[in-house]
C-alpha positions in Angstrom: -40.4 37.0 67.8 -38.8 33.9 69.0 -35.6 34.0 70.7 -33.9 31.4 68.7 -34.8 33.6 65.7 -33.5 36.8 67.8 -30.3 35.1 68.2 -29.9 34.3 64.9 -30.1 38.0 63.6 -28.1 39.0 66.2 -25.2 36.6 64.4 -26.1 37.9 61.6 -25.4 41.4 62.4 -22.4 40.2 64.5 -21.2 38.3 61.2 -22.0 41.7 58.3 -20.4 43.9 61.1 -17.1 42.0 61.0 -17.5 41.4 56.9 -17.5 44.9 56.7 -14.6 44.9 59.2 -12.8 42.7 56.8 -13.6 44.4 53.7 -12.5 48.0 55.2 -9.0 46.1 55.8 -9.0 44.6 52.0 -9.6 48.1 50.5 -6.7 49.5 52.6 -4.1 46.4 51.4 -6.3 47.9 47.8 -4.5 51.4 48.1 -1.0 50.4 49.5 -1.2 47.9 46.4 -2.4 50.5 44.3 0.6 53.0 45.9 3.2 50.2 44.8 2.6 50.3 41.2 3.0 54.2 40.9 -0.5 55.4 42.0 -1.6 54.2 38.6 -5.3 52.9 39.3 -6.9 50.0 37.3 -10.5 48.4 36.8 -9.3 45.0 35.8 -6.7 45.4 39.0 -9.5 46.2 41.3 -12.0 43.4 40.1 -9.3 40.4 40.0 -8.0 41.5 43.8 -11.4 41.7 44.9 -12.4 38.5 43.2 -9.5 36.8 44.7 -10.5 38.1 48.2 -14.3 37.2 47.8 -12.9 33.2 46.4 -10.9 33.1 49.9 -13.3 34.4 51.9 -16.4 32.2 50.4 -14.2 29.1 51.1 -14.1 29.7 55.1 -17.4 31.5 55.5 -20.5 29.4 56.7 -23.0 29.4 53.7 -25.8 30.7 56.3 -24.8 34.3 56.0 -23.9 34.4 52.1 -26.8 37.3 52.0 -25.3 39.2 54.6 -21.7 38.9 52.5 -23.2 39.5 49.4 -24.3 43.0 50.8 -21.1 43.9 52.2 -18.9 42.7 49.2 -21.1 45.2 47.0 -20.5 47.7 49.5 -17.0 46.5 50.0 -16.1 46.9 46.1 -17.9 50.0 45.6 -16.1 51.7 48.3 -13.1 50.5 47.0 -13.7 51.9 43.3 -14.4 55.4 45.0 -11.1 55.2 46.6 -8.9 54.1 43.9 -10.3 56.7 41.6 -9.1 59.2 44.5 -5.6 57.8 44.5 -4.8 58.0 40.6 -5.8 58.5 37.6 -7.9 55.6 35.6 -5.8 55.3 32.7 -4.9 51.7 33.5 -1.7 49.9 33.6 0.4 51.3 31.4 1.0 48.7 28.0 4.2 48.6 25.8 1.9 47.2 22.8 -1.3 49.1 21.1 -4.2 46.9 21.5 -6.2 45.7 18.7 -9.8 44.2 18.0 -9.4 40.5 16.5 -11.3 38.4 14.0 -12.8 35.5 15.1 -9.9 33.3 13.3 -7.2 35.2 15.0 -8.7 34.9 18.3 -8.8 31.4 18.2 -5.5 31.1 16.8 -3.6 33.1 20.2 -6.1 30.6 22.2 -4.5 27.5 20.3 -1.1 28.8 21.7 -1.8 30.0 24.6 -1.7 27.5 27.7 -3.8 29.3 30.2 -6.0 26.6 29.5 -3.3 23.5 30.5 -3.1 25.0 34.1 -5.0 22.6 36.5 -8.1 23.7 38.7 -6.6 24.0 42.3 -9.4 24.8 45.0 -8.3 27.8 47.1 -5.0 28.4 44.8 -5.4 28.7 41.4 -9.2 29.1 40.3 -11.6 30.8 38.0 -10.4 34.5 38.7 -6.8 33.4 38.5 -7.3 31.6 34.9 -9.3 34.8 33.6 -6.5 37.0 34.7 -3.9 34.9 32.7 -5.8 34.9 29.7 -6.7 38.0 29.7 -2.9 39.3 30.5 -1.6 37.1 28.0 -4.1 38.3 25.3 -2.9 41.9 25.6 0.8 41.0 25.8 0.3 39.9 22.4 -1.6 42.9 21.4 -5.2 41.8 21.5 -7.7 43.6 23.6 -9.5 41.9 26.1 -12.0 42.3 29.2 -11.6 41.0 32.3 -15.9 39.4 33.0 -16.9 38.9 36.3 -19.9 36.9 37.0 -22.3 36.8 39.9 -25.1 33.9 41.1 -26.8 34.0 44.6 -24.3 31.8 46.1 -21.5 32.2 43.5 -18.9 34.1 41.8 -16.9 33.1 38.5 -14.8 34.9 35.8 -14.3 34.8 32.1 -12.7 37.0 29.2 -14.7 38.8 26.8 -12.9 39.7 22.8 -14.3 42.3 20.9 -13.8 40.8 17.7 -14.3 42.8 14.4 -16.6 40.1 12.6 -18.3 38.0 15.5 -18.8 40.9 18.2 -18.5 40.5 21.4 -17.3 36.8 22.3 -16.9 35.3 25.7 -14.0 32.8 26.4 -14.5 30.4 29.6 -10.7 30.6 30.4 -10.4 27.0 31.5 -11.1 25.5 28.1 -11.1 28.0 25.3 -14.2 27.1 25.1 -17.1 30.1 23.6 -19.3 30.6 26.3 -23.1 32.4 26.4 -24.0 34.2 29.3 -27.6 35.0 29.9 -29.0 36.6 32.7 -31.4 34.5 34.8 -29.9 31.4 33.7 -27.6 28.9 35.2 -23.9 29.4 33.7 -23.1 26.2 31.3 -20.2 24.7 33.7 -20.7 21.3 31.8 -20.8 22.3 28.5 -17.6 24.8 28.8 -15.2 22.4 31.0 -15.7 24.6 33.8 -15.3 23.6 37.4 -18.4 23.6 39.2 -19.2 25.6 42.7 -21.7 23.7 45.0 -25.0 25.3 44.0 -23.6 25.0 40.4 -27.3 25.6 38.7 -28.1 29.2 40.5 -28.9 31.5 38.3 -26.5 34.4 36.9 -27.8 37.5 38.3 -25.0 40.3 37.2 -22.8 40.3 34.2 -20.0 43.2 34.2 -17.5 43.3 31.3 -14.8 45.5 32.9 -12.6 46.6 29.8 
């Protein structure tokens, strides 16, 4: 083996060693977090935190170890799930309103008034996890069930909301446009199409889908 190419795994194992470093610290700010709002532990919470971590991170993180990162932010999440479900029960953040399945007409009618989809894209501030969070938030404030979606390529992460609706099915919302939105596995997500902002390697290919209700 060459020693350029030794040197190179050794940074790699330097750079997963402090990743996991990292990611140990970001499920401990998980449970104090969790702690402040009653012990009450949530999917949706979980995935959006650790979303908003991994959107940080990937924006100060040489693109050479993105493998090594995608490892540890499997590991990282995982962990964190275990933990959470250890600290309190699953039940969710507790709602004042009973959720409820929509038609198709009635979900686009909350999306005509809702103005998630007015917010500007702002890199490193307000970004695909934040505007699925919004929506999805402001969906069950008004009584509608909704699913926070995360979505996973190689090189890059993104979020939608899913609607169960009672005469379309299952119906994903790109957040940033209230646009409908397919997802297929193995194909590139439609950034274009939806009015989405674009990450670098844009046309990667969606390799995990999970609808987290």
């Amino acid at each position: 083996m060459s020693k350029s190419k030794e040197i190179a795994i050794t940074l790699a194992r330097i750079a997963l060693g402090m990743i996991l470093l990292i990611q140990g610290l970001t499920v401990l700010a998980l449970i104090q977090y969790i702690n402040t709002i009653g012990g009450i532990y949530s999917d949706k919470i979980a995935a959006a935190y650790v979303d908003g971590y991994a959107d940080g991170f990937a924006q100060t993180y040489d693109i050479s170890f993105q493998e090594a990162y995608g490892e540890a932010y499997d590991k990282g999440y995982d962990k964190g799930y275990e933990i959470g479900l250890e600290t309190g029960p699953k039940e969710g953040v507790a709602r004042m309103v009973e959720l409820y399945n929509p038609t198709y007409k009635e979900l686009r009618e909350f999306l005509a008034r809702d103005n998630t989809d007015a917010k500007p894209f702002i890199e490193g501030k307000y970004v695909s996890f934040h505007f699925a969070v919004e929506l999805n938030n402001n969906a069950e404030a008004n009584g509608i069930r909704a699913a926070y979606v995360r979505i996973r390529a190689k090189e890059w992460g993104h979020a939608v909301v899913a609607f169960e609706t009672v005469d379309r099915g299952l119906v994903f919302i790109e957040p940033q446009s209230d646009k409908d939105v397919s997802l297929v596995m193995g194909e590139p997500y439609p950034w274009q199409q939806v009015g989405a902002s674009r990450p670098a390697n844009y046309d990667d290919a969606i390799v995990k889908i999970q609808v987290i209700w």
